[in-house]
Backbone bond lengths (Angstrom), bond angles and torsions (degrees), N, CA, C in turn:
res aa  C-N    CA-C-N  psi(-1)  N-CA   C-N-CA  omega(-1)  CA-C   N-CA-C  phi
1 X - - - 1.456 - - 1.531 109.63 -
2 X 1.303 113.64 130.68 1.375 121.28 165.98 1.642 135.05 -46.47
3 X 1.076 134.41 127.71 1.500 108.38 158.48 1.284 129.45 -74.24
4 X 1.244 117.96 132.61 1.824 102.86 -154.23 2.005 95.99 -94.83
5 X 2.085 99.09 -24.55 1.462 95.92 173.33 1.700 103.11 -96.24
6 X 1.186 134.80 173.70 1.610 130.13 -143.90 1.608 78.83 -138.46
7 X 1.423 100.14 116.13 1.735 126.61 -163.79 1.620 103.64 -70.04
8 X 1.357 135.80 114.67 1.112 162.27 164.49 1.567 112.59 110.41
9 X 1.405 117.63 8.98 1.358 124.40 162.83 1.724 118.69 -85.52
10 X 1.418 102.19 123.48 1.781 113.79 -163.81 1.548 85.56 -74.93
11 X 1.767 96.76 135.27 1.498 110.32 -155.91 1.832 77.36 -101.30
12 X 1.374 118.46 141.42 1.616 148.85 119.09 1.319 133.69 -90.48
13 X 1.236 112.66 59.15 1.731 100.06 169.67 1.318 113.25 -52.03
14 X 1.523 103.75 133.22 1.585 99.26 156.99 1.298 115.69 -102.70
15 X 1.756 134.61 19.22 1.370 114.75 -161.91 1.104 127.40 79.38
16 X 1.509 124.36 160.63 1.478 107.06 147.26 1.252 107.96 92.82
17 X 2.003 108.84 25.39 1.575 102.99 -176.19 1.278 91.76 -88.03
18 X 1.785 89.95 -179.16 1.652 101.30 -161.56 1.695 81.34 -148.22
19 X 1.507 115.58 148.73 1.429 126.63 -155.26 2.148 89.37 -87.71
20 X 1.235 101.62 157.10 1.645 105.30 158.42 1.277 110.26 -93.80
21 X 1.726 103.65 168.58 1.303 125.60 -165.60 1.499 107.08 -79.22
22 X 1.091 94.83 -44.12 1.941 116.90 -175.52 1.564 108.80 107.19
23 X 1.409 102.49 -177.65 1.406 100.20 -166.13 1.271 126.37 106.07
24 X 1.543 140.83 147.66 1.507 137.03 165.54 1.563 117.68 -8.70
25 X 1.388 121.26 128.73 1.325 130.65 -178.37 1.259 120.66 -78.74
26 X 1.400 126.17 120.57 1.375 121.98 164.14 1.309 149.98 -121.22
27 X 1.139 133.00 -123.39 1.850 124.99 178.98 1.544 102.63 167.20
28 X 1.848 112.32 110.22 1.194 98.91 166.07 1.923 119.87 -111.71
29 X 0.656 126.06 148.06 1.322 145.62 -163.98 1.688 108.77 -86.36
30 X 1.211 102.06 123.50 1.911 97.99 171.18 1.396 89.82 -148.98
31 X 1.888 95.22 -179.20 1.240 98.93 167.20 1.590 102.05 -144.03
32 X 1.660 125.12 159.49 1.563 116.88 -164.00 1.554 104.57 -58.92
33 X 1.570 125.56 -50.07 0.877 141.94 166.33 1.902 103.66 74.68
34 X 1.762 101.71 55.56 1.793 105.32 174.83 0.995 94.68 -102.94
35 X 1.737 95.56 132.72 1.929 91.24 178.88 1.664 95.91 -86.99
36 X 1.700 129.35 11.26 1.251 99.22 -172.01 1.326 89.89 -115.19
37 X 1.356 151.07 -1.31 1.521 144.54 -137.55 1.805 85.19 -162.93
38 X 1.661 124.00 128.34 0.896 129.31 128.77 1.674 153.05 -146.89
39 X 1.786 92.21 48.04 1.202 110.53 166.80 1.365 106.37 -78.75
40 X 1.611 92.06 158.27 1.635 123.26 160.52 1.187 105.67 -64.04
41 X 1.457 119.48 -66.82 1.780 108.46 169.83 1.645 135.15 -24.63
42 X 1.456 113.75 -55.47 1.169 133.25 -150.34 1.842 94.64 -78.15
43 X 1.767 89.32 -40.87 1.794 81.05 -171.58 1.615 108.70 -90.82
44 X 1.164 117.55 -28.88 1.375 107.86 161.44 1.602 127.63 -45.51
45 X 1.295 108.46 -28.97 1.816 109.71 176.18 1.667 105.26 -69.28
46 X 1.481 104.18 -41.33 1.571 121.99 174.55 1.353 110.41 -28.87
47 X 1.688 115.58 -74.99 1.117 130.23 -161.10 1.568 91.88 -84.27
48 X 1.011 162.94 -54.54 1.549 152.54 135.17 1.196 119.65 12.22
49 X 1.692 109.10 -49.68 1.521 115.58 -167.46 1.549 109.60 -124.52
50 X 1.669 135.87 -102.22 1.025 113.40 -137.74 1.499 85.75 -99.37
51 X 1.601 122.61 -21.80 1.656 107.02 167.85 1.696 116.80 -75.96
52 X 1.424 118.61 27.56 1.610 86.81 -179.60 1.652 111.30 -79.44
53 X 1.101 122.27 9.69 1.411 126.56 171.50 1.220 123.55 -56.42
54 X 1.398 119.95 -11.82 1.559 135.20 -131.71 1.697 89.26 -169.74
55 X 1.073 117.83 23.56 1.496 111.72 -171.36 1.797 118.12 -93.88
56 X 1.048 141.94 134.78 1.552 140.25 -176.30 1.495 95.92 -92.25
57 X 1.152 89.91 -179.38 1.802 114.14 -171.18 1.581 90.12 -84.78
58 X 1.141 136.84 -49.96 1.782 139.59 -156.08 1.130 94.79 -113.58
59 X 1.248 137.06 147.69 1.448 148.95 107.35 1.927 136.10 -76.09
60 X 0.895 136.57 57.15 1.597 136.29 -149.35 1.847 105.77 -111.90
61 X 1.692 87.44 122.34 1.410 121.69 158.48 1.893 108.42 -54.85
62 X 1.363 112.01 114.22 1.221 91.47 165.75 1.546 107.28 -128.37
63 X 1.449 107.05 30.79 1.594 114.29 134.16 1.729 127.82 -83.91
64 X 1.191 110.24 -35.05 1.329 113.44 -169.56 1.473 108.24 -125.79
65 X 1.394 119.99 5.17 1.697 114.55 166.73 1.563 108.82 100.11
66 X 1.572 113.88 -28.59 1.704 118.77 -149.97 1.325 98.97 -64.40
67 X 1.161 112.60 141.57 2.017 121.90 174.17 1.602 119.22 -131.89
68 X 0.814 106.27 102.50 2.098 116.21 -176.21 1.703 92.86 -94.23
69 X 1.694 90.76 139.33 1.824 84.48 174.20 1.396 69.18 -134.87
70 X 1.901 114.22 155.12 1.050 160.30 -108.19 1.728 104.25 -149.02
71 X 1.443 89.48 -79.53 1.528 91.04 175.67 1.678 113.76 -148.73
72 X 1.249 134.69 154.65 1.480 127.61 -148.22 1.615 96.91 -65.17
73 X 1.398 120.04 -160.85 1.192 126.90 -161.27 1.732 103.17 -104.66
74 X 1.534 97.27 -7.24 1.674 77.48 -157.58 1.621 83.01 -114.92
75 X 1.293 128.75 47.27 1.334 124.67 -169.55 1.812 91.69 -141.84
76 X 1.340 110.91 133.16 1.395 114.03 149.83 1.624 118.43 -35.17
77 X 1.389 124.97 142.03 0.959 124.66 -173.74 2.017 92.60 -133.02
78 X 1.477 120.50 173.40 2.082 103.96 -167.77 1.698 91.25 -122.20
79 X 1.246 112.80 52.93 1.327 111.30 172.54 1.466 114.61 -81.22
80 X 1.589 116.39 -18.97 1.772 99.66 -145.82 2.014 73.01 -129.01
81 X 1.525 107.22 147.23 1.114 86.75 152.57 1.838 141.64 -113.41
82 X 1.182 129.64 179.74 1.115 124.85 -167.73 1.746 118.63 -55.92
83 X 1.280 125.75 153.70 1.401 123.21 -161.96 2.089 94.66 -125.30
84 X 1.486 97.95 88.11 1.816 75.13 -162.72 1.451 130.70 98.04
85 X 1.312 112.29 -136.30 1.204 129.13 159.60 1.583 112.47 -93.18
86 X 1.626 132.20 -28.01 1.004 153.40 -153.72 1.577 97.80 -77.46
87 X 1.689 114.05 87.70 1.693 105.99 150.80 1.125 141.29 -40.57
88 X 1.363 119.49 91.38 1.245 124.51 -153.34 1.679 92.49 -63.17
89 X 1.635 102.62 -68.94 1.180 109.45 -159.60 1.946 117.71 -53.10
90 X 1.098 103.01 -10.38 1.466 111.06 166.85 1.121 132.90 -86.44
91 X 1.359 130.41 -2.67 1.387 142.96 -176.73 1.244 101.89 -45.79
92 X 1.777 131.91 156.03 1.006 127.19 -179.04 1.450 145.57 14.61
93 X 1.745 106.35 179.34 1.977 93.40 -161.57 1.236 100.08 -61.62
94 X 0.977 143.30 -26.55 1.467 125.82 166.16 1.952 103.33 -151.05
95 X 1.063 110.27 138.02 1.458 153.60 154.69 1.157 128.53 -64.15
96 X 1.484 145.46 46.00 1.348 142.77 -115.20 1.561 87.90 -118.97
97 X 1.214 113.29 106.68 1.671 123.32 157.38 1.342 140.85 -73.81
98 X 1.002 124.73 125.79 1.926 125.85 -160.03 1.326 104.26 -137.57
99 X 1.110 103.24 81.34 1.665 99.04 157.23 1.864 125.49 -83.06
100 X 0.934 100.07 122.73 1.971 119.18 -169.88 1.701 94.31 -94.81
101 X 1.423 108.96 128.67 1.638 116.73 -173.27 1.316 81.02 -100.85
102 X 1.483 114.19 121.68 1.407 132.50 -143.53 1.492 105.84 -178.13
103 X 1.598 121.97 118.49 1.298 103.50 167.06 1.713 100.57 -150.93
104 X 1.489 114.17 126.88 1.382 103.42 -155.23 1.449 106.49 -72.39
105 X 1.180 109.32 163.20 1.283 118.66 -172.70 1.605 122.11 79.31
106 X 1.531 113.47 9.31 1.838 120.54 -150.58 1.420 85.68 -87.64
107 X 1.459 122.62 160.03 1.634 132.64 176.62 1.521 100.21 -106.54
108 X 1.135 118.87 126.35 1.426 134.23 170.01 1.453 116.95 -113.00
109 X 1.626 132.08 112.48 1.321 134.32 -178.56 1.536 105.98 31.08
110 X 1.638 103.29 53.66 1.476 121.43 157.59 1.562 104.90 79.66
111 X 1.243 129.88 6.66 1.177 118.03 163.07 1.660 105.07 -115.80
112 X 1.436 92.37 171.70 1.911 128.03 -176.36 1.112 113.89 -103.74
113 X 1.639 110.40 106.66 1.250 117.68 171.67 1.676 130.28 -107.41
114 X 1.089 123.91 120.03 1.383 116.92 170.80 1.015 144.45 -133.24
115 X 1.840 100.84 47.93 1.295 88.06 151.79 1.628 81.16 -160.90
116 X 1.426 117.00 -164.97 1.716 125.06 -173.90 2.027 95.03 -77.35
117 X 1.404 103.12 -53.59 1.326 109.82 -167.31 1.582 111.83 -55.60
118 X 1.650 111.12 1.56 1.542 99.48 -165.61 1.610 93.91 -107.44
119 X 1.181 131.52 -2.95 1.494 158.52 -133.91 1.829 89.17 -98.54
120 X 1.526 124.23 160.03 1.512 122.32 171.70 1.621 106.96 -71.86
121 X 1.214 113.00 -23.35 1.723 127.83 -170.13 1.644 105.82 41.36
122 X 1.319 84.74 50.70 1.702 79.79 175.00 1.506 111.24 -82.70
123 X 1.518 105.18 146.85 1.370 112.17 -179.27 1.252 108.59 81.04
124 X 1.307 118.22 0.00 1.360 121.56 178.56 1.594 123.36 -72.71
125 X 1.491 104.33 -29.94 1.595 103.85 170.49 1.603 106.49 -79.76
126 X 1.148 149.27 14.58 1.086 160.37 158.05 1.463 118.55 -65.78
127 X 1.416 122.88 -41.57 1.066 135.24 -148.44 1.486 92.38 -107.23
128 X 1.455 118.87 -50.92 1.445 123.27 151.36 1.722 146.34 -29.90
129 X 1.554 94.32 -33.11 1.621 114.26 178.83 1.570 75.15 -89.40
130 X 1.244 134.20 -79.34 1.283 130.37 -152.58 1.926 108.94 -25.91
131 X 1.604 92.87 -74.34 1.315 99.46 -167.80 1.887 109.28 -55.88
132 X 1.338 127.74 -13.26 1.804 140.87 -176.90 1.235 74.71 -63.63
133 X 1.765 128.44 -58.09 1.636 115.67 -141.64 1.441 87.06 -63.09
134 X 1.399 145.01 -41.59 1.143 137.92 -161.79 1.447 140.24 -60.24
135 X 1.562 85.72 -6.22 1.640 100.90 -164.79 1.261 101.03 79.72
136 X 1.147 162.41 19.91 1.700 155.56 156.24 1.909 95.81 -71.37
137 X 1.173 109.46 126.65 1.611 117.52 -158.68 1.798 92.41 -97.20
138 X 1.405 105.47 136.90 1.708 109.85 169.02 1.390 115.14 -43.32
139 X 1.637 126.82 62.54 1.464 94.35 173.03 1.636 93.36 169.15
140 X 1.528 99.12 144.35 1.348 116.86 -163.13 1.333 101.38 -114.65
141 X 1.690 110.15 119.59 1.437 133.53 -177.58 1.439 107.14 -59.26
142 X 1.053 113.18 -45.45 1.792 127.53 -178.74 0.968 104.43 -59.96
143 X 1.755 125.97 -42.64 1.618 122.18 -143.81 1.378 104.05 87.51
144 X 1.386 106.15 132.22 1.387 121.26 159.44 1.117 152.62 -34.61
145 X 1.661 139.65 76.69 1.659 119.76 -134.89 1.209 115.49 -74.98
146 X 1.094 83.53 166.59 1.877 101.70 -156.42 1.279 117.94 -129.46
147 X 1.534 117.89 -4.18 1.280 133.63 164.64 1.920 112.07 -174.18
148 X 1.928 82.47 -174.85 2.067 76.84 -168.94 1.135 78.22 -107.35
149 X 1.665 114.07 100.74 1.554 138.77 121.17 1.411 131.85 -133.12
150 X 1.187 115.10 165.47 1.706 116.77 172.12 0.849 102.80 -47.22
151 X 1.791 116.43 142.10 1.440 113.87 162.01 1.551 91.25 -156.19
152 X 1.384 125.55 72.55 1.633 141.34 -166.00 1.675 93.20 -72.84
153 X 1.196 99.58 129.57 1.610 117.93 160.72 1.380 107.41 -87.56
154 X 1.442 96.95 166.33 1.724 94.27 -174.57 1.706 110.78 -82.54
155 X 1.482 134.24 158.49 1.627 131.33 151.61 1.160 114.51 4.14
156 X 1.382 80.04 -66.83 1.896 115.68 -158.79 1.593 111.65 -59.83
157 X 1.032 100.50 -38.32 1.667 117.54 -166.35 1.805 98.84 -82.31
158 X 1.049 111.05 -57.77 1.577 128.70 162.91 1.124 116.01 -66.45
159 X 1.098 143.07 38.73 1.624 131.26 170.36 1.858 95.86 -152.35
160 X 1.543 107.73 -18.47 1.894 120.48 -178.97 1.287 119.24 -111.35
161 X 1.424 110.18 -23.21 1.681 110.67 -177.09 1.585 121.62 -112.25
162 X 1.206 111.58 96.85 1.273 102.77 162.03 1.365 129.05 -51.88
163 X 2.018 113.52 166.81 1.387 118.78 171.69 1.464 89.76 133.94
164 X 1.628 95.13 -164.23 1.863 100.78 175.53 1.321 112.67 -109.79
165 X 1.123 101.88 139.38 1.554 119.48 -179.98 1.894 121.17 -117.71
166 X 0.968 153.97 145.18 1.301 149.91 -118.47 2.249 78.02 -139.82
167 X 1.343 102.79 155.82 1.275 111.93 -166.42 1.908 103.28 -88.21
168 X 1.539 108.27 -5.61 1.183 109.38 178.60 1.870 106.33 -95.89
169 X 1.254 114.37 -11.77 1.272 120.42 164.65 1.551 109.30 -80.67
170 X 0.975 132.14 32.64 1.570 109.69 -163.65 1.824 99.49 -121.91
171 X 1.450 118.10 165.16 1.551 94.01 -154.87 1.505 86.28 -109.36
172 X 1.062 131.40 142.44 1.568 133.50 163.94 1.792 94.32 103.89
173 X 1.606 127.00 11.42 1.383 114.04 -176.73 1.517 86.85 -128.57
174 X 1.285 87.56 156.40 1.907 100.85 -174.47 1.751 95.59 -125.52
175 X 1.043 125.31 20.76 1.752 111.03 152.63 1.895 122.03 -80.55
176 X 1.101 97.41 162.55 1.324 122.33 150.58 0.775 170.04 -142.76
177 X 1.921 99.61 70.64 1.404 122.09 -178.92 1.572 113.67 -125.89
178 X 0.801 115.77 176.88 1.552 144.76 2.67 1.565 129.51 -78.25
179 X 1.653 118.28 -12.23 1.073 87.32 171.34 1.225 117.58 113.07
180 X 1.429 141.23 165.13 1.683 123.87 176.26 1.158 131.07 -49.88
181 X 1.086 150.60 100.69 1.816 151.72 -138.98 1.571 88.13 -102.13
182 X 1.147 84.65 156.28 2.323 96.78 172.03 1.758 79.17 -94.74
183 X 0.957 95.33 -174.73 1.474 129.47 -162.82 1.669 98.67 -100.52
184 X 1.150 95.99 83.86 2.179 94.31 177.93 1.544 124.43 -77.32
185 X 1.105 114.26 -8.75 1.314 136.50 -167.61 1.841 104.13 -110.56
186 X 1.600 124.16 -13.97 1.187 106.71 -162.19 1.596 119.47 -83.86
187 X 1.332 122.14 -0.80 1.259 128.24 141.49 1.857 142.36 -64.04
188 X 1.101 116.77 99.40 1.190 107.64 -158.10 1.595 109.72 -42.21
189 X 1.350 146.48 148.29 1.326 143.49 -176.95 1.600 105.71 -73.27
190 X 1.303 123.17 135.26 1.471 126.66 -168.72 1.555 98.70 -83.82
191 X 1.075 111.65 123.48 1.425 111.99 167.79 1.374 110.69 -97.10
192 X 1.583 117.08 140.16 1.311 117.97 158.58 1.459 142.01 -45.45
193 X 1.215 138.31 100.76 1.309 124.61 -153.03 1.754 94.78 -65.09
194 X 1.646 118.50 140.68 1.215 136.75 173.05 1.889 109.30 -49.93
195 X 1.099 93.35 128.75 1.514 79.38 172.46 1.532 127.15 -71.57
196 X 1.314 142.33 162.99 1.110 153.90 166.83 1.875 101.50 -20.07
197 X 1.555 118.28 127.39 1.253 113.40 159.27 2.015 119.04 -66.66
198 X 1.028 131.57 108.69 1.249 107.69 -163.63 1.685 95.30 -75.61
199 X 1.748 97.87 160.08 1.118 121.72 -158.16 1.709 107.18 -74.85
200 X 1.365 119.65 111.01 1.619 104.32 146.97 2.089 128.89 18.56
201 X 1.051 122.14 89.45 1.522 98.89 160.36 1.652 116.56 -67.99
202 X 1.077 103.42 144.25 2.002 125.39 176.00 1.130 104.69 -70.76
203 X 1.513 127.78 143.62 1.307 111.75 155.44 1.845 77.88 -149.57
204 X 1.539 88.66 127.37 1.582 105.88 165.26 1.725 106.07 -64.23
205 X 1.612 101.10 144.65 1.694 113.04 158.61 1.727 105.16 -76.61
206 X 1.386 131.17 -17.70 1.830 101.24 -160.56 1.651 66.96 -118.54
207 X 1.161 144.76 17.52 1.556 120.61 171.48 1.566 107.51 -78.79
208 X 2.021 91.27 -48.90 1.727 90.73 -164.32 1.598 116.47 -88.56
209 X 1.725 101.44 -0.41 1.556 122.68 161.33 1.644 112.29 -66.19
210 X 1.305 108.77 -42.75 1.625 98.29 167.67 1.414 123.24 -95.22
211 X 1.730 119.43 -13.29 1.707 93.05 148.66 1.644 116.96 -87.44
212 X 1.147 121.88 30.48 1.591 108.57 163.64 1.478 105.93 -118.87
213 X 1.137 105.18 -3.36 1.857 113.14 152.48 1.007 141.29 -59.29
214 X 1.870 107.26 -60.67 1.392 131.38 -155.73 1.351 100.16 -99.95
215 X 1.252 121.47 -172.21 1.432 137.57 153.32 1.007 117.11 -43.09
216 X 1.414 155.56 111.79 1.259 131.64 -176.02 1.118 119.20 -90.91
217 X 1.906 139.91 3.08 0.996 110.36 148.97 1.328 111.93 -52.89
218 X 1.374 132.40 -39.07 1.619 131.40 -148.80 1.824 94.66 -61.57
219 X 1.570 105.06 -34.02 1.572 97.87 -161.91 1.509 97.80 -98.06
220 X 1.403 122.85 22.83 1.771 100.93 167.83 1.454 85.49 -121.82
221 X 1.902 135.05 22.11 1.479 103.71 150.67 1.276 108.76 -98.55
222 X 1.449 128.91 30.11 1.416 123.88 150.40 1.773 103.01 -95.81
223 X 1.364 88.04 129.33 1.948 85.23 -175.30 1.337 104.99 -73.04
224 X 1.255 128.52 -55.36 1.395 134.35 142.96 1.672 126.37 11.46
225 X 1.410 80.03 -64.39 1.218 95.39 166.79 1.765 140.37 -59.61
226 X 1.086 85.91 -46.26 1.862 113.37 -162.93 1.596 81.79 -96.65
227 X 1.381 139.46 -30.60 1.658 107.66 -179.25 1.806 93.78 -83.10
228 X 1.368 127.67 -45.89 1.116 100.31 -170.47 1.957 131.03 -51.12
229 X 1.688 106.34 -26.35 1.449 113.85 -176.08 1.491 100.39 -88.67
230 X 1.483 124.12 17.97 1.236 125.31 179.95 1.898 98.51 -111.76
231 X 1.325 101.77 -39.78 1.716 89.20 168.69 1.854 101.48 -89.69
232 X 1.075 146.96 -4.46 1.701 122.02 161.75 1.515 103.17 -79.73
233 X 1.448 131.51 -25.44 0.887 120.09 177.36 1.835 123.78 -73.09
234 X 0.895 126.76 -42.44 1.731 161.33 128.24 2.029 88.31 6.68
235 X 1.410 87.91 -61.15 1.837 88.69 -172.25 1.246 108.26 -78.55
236 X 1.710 118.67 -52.01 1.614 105.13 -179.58 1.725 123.35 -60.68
237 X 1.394 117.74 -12.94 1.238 114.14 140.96 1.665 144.73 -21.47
238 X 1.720 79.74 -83.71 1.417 113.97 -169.13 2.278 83.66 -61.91
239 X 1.073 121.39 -37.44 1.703 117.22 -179.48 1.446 100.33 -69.73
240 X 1.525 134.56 12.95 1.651 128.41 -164.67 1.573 108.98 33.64
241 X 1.669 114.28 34.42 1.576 88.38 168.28 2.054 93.58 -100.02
242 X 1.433 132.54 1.25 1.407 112.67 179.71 1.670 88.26 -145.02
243 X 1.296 91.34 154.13 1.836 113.75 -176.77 1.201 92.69 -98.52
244 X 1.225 108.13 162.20 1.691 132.55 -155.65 1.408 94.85 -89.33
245 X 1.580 135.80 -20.92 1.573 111.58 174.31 1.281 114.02 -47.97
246 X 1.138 117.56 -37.93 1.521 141.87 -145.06 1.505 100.10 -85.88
247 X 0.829 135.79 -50.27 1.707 153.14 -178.73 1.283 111.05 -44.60
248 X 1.621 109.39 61.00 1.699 115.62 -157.06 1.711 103.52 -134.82
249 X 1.031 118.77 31.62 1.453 126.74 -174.58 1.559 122.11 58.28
250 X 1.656 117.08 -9.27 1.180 99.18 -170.26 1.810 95.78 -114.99
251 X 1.407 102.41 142.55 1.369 113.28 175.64 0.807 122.28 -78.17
252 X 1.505 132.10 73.73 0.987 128.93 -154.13 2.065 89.39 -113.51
253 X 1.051 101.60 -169.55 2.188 140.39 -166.80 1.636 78.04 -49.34
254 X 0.760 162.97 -60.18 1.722 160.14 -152.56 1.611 102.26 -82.83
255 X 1.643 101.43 -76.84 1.530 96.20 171.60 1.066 131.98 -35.95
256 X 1.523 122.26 -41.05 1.838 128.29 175.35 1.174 98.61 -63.37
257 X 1.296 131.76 -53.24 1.644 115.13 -153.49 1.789 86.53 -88.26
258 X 1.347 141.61 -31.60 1.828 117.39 173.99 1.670 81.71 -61.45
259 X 0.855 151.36 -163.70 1.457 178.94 45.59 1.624 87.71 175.58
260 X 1.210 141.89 -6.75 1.324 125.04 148.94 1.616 107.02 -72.07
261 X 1.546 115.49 -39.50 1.590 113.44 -166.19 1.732 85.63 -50.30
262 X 1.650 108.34 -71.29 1.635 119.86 -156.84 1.817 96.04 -45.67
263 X 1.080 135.56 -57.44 1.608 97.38 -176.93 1.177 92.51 -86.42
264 X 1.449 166.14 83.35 1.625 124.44 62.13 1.228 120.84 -73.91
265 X 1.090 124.36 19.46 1.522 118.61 -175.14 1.953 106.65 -95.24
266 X 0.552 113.90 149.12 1.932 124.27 179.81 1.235 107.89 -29.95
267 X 1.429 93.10 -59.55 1.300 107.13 -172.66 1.517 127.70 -83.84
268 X 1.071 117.56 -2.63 2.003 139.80 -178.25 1.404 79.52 -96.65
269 X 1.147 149.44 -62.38 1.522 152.12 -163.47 1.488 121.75 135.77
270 X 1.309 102.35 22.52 1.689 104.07 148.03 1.753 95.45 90.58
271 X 1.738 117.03 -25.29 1.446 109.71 -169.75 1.750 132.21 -3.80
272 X 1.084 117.61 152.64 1.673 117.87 147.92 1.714 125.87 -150.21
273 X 0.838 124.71 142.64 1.542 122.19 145.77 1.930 66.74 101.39
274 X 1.548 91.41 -152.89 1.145 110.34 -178.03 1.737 131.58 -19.95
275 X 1.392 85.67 -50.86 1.798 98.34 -174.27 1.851 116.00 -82.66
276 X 1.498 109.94 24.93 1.264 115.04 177.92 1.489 84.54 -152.43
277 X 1.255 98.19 79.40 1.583 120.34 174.59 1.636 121.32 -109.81
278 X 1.158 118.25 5.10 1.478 144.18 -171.73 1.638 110.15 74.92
279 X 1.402 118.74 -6.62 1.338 125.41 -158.83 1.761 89.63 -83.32
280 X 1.262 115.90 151.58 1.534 102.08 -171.79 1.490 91.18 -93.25
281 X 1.779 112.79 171.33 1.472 116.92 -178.85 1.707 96.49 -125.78
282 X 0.860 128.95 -172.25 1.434 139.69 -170.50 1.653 89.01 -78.53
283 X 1.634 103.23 -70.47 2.290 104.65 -169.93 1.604 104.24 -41.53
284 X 1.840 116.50 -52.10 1.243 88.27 -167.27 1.559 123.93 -80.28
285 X 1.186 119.38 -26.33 1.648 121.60 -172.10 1.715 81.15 -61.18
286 X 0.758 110.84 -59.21 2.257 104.28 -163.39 1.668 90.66 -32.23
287 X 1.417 124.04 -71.54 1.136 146.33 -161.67 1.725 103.36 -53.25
288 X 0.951 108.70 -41.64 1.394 125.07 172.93 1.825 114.73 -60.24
289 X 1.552 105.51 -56.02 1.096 127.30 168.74 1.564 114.73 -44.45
290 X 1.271 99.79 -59.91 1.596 105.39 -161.94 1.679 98.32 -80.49
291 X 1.233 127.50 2.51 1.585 96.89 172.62 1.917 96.12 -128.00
292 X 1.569 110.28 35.18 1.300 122.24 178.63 1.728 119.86 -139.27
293 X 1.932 95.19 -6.29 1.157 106.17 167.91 1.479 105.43 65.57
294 X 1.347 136.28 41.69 1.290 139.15 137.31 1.581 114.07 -106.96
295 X 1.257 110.26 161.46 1.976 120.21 178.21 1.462 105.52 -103.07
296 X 1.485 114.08 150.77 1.518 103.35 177.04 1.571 87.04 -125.64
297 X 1.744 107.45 144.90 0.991 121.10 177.83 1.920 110.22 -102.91
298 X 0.596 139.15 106.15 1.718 146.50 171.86 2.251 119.71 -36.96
């Protein structure tokens, strides 16, 4: 299951979700862009208070890391506006809004910044894994912006392609931001190494040949023994030739005649007469094996 709120971001709901359209997942990108205000504080009360009308899913400092989410992921958020009839802000299973308190040209501890990409973007790969968990795909249909101008994608392109898209690409909006992007994608994505395939269980041919011989108490006081006729038995089950009372490690008068059914069956190898004697043979336990996911050793 997804997180629909993005784990170490201080949650503000404002209410007031609104369902998605469906479709390819995405993420559009802005920035507050006040040339008179550019705390995290100041605009967070904003979207809190008399802007939550106009409020995104993210708010993120990418001087100081801080991240406010707004409203969950799988909810319309009123960042983008409508194109037409065309809900903007509803496009796909989720629509993921990021506004960056960002304003080009802003002075930070005495320096000049202009643009997002020149910014520490701390916490910024954070926000990135988040939206990956979402299914939002590494990669921007538009291209990556590269400055504050229009650069409108088509309907078509925007209503079918997931990924991130910049708020000056967006169709029915007349801004242009965000602006030069860092490179969010330029780390290859860490994949989890797969866990271990677990190994094959064994089941000897002359083990479960001598408990369908002997006495079978004698052959379930080999433990050895009695787990291997507990996984052939396990399969002639799962084939409805033996009921689960029975599924007790010992090969006993029931087990021989299911594992007589399985080699006459097509698929055990068709046996007759003699050679579908319930006693197992090397072809059928293999055959047995391979569509029960055990190995037989000879």
């Amino acid at each position: 299951m997804v997180d629909l709120w993005m784990p170490g971001a201080a949650r503000h709901s404002v209410g007031n979700t609104g369902a998605m359209n469906g479709g390819p997942a995405r993420a559009v990108w802005h920035i507050t862009s006040n040339a008179t205000d550019w705390t995290f504080r100041n605009e967070l009360g904003w979207f809190t208070g008399g802007g939550a009308d106009v409020a995104p899913h993210l708010l993120y400092d990418p001087f100081t890391g801080e991240i406010a989410q707004f409203f969950p992921a799988d909810s319309r958020s009123l960042s983008l506006q409508n194109a037409g009839d065309v809900r903007i802000n509803r496009t796909g299973k989720y629509c993921v809004q990021i506004e960056i308190v960002f304003t080009e040209g802003e002075t930070v501890n005495g320096k000049k910044y202009n643009s997002v990409r020149d910014t520490p973007c701390k916490n910024l790969d954070k926000i990135v894994a988040w939206l990956r968990s979402l299914g939002i795909a590494d990669v921007w249909p538009g291209g990556s912006p590269t400055g504050f101008t229009r650069d409108t994608v088509s309907m078509d392109s925007w209503t079918k392609l997931g990924g991130h898209y910049g708020h000056n690409q967006i169709p029915g909006n007349s801004h242009v931001d965000p602006g030069p992007m860092p490179s969010l994608f330029g780390a290859t994505p860490v994949t989890p190494p797969k866990p271990p395939t677990p190994a094959k269980p064994k089941v000897s041919l002359a083990h479960v040949i001598y408990a369908a011989k002997h006495d079978p108490a004698a052959a379930q006081g080999h433990t050895t023994y009695k787990a291997e006729v507990l996984i052939v038995e396990k399969a002639l089950k799962a084939e409805g030739f033996l009921s689960s009372q029975y599924v007790d490690g010992s090969f006993g008068s029931l087990t021989v005649t299911a594992y007589a059914r399985w080699q006459r069956s097509p698929a055990g190898g068709g046996y007759v007469g003699t050679a579908a004697d319930g006693i197992p043979g090397s072809a059928s336990l293999k055959r047995l094996g391979a569509k029960h996911g055990f190995t037989v050793t000879d």
